[in-house]
Residue frames relative to the residue before (quaternion, step in Angstrom):
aa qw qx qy qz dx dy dz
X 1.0000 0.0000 0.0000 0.0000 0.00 0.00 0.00
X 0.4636 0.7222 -0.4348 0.2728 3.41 1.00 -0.08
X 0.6954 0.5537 -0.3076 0.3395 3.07 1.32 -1.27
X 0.8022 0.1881 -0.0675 0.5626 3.75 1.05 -0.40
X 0.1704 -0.8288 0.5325 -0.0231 3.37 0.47 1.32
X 0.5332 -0.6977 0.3075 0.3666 3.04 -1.33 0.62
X 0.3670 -0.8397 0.3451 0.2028 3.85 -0.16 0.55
X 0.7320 0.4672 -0.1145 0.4825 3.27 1.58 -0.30
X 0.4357 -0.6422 0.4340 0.4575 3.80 -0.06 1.49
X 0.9002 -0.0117 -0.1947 0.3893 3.70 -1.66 0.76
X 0.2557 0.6146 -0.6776 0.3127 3.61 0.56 0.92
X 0.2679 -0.6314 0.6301 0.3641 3.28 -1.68 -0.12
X 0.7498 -0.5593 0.2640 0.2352 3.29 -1.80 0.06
X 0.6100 0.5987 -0.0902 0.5112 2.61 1.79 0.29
X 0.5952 0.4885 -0.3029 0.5616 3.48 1.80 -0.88
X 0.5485 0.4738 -0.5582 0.4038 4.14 0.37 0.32
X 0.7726 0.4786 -0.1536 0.3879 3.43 1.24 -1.00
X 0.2988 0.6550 -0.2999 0.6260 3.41 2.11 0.17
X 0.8823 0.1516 0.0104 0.4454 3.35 0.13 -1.28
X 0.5803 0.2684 -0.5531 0.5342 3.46 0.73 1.19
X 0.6467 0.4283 -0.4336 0.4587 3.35 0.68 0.52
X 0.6585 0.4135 -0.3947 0.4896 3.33 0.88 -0.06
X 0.7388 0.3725 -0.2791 0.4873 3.63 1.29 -0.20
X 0.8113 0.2085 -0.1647 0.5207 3.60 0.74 -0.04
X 0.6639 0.4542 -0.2693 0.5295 3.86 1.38 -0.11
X 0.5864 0.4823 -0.5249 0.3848 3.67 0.04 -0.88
X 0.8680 0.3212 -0.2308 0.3001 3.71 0.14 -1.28
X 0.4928 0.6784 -0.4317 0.3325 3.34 1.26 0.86
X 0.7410 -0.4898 0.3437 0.3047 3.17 0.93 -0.34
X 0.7634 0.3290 -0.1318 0.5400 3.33 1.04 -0.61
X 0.6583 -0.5390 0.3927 0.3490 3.00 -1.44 -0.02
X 0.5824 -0.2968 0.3492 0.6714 4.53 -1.07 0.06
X 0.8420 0.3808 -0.2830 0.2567 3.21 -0.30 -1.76
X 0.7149 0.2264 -0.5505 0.3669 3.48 0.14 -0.07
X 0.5022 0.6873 -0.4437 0.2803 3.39 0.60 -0.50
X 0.5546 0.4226 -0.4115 0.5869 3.59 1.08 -0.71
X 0.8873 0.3479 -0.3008 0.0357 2.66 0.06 -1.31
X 0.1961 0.8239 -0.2164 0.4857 3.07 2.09 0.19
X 0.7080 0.4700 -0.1641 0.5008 3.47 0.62 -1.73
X 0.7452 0.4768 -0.1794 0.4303 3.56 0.78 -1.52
X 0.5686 0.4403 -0.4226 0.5517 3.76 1.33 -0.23
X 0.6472 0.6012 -0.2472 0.3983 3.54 0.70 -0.81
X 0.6837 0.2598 -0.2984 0.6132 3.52 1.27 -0.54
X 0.5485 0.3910 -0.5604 0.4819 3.83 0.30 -0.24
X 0.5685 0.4202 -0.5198 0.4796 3.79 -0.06 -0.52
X 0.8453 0.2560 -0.1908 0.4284 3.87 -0.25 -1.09
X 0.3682 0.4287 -0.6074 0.5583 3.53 1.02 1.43
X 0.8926 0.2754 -0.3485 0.0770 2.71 -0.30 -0.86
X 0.4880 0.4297 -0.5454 0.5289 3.49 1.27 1.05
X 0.3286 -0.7288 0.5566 0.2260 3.90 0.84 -0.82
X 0.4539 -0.7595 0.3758 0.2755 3.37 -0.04 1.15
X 0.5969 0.5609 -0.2536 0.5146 3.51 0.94 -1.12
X 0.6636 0.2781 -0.3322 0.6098 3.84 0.86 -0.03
X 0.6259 0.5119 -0.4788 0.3422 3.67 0.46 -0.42
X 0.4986 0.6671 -0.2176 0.5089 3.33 1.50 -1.22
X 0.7324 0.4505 -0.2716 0.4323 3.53 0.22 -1.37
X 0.5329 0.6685 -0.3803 0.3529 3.83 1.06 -0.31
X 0.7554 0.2373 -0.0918 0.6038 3.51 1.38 -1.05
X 0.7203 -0.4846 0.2700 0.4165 3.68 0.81 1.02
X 0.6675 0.5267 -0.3665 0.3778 3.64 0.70 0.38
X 0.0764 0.8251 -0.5466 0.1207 3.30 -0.09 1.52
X 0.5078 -0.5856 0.5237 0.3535 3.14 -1.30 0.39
X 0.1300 0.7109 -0.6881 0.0650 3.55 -0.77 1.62
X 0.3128 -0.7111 0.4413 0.4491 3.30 -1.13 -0.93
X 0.6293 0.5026 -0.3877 0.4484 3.03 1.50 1.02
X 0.4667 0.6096 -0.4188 0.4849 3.46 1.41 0.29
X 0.3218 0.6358 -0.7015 -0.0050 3.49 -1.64 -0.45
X 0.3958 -0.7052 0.5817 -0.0879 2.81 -1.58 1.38
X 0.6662 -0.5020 0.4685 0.2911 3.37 -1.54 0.46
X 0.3538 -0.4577 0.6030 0.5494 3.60 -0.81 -0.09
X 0.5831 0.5727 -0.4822 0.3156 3.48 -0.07 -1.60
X 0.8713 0.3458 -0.1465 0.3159 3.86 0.20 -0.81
X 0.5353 0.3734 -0.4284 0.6249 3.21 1.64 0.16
X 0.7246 0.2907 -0.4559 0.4273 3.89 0.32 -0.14
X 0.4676 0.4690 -0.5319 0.5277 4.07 0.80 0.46
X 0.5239 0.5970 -0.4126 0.4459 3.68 1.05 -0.65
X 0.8246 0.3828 -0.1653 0.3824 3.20 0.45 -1.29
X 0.3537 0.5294 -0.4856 0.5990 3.74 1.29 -0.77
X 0.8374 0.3327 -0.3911 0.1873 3.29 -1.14 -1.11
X 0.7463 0.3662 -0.2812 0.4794 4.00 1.34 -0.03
X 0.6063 0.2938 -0.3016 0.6746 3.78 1.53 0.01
X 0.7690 -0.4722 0.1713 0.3953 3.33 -0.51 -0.30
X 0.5610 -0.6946 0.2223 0.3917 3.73 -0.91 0.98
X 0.6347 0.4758 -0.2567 0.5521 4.24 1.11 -0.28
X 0.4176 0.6515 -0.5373 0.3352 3.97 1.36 0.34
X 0.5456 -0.6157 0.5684 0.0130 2.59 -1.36 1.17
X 0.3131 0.7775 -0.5375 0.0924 4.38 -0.22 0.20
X 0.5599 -0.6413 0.4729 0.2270 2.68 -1.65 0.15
X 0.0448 0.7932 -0.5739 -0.1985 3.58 -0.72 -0.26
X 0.4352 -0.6743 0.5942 0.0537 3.49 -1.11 1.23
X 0.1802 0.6964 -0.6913 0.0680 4.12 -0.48 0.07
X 0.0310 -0.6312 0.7699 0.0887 3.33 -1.65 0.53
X 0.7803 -0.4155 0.2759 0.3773 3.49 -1.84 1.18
X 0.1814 -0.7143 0.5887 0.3322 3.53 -1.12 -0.05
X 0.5677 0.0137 -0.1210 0.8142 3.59 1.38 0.26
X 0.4808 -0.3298 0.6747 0.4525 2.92 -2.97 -0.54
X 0.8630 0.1807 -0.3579 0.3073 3.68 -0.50 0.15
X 0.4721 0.4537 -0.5723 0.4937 3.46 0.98 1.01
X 0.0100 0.8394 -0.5433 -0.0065 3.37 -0.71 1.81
X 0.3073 0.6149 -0.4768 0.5479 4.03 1.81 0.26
X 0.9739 0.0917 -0.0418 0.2034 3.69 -0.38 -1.12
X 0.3165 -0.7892 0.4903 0.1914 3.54 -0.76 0.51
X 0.1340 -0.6487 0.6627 0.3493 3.70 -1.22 -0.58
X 0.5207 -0.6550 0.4915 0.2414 3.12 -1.60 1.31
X 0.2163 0.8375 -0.4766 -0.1571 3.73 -0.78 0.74
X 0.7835 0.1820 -0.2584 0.5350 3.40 1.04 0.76
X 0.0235 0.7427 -0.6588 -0.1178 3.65 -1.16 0.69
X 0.2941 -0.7079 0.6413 -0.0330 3.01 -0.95 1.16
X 0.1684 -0.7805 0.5904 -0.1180 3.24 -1.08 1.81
X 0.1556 -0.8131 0.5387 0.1562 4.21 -0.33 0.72
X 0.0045 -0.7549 0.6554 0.0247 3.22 -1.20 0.96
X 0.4935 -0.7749 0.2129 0.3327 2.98 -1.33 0.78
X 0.8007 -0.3185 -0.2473 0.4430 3.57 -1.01 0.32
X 0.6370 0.6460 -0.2152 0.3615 3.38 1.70 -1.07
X 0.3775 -0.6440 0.4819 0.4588 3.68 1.62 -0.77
X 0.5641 0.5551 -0.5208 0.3202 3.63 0.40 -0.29
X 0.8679 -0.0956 -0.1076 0.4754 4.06 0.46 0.41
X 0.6485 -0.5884 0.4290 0.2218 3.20 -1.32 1.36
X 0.0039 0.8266 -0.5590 0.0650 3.42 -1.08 0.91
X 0.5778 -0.4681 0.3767 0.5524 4.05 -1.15 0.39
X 0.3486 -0.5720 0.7098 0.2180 3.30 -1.22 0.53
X 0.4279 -0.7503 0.4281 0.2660 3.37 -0.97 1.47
X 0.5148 -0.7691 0.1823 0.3321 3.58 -0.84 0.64
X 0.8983 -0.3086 0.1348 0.2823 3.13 -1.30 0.59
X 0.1241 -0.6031 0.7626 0.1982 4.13 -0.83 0.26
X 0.8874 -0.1617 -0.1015 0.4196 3.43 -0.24 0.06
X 0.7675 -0.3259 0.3527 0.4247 3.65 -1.91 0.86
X 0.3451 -0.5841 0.7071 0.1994 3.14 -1.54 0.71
X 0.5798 -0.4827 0.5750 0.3166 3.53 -1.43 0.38
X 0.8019 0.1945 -0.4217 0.3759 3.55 0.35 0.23
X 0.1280 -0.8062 0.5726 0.0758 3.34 0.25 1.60
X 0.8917 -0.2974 0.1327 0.3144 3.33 -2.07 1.24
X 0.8938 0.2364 -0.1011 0.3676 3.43 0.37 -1.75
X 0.6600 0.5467 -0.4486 0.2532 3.23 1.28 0.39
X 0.5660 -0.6787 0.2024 0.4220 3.33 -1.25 -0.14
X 0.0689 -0.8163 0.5163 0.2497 3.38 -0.05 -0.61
X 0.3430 -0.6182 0.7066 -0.0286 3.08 -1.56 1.84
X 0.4199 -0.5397 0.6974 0.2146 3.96 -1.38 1.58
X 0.0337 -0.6865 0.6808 0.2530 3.64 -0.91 0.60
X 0.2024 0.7520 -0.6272 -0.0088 3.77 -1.05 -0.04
X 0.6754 -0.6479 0.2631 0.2343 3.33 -1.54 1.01
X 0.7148 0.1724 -0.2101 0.6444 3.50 1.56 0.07
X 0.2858 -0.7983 0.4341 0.3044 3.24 0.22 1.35
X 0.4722 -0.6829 0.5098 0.2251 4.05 -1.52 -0.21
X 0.5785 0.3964 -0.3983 0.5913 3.43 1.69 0.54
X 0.7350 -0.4229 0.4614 0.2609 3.10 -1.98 0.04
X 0.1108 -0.8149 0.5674 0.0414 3.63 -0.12 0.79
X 0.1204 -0.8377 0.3864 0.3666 3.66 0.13 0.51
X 0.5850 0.5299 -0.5062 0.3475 3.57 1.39 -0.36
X 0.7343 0.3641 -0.4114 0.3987 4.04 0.61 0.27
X 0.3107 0.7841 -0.4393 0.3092 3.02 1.12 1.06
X 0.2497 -0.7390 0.4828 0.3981 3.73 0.58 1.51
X 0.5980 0.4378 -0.5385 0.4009 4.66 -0.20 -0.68
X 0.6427 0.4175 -0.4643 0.4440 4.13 0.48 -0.22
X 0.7342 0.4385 -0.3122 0.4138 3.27 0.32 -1.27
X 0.6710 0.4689 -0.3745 0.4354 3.82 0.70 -0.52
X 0.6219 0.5365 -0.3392 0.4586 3.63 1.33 -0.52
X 0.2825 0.8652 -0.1922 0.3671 3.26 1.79 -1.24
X 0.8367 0.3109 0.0629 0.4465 2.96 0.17 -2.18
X 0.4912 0.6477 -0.3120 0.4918 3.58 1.04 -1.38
X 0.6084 0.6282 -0.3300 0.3555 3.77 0.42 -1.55
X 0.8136 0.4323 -0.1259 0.3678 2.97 0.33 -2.45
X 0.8096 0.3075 -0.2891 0.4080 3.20 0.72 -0.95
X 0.4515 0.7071 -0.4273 0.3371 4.03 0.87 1.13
């Protein structure tokens, strides 16, 4: 259970893991345990590049002045799983009255039933939230571009100013 704690004040430790099996396991065929255990090979394998670095290979970083095409985060991805994958891409609003951009918050990769190799994810019943023409901005807690306002030579000039 470590791998998917429970994220929500008074959940148990147990209802995140209830309900991805009941939404994405029951109709696979197998049993909980491989399924987890399936999932958990599948993310130690996709640590140990870390999406956000796999990404960072084809110019997509997590800034808060960039945004990108979908088109170019899934060529991003093709080009480290496989080049004809199929994925998904999840985005929620970054505000209600930003209506141009999104923030990516989930890509979703299909394997087949065992996990031993990435496949198209079959297509969609309904639109993903990150629809064609928007952009989408990688949020992450230490962005990967130059910011110039946390540039320590501004902030020491910055200061220098105030106190003349």
């Amino acid at each position: 259970m470590a791998f998917w704690p429970p994220l929500r004040e008074n959940s148990q430790k147990r209802d995140l893991w209830k309900h991805e099996w009941r939404a994405h396991g029951a109709c696979g065929g197998t049993t909980p345990q491989v399924y987890f255990n399936t999932a958990i090979k599948i993310n130690n394998m996709l640590q140990k590049g870390n999406l956000f670095n796999y990404l960072k290979t084809s110019g997509i970083i997590a800034c808060n002045s960039l945004s990108f095409a979908k088109k170019d985060i899934v060529d991003a991805i093709r080009k480290v799983f496989v080049q004809l994958l199929d994925v998904y891409l999840t985005c929620i609003p970054i505000d209600a009255t930003n209506k141009t951009h999104v923030y990516l918050s989930e890509v979703t990769l299909c394997t087949n039933l065992v996990g031993t190799s990435f496949i198209s994810c079959p297509i969609q019943a309904t639109p993903t939230s990150c629809s064609s023409g928007a952009r989408i901005m990688l949020p992450h807690p230490k962005p990967q571009c130059h910011d110039p306002k946390m540039d320590v030579m501004a902030l020491v000039l910055s200061h220098q100013d105030k106190s003349a």
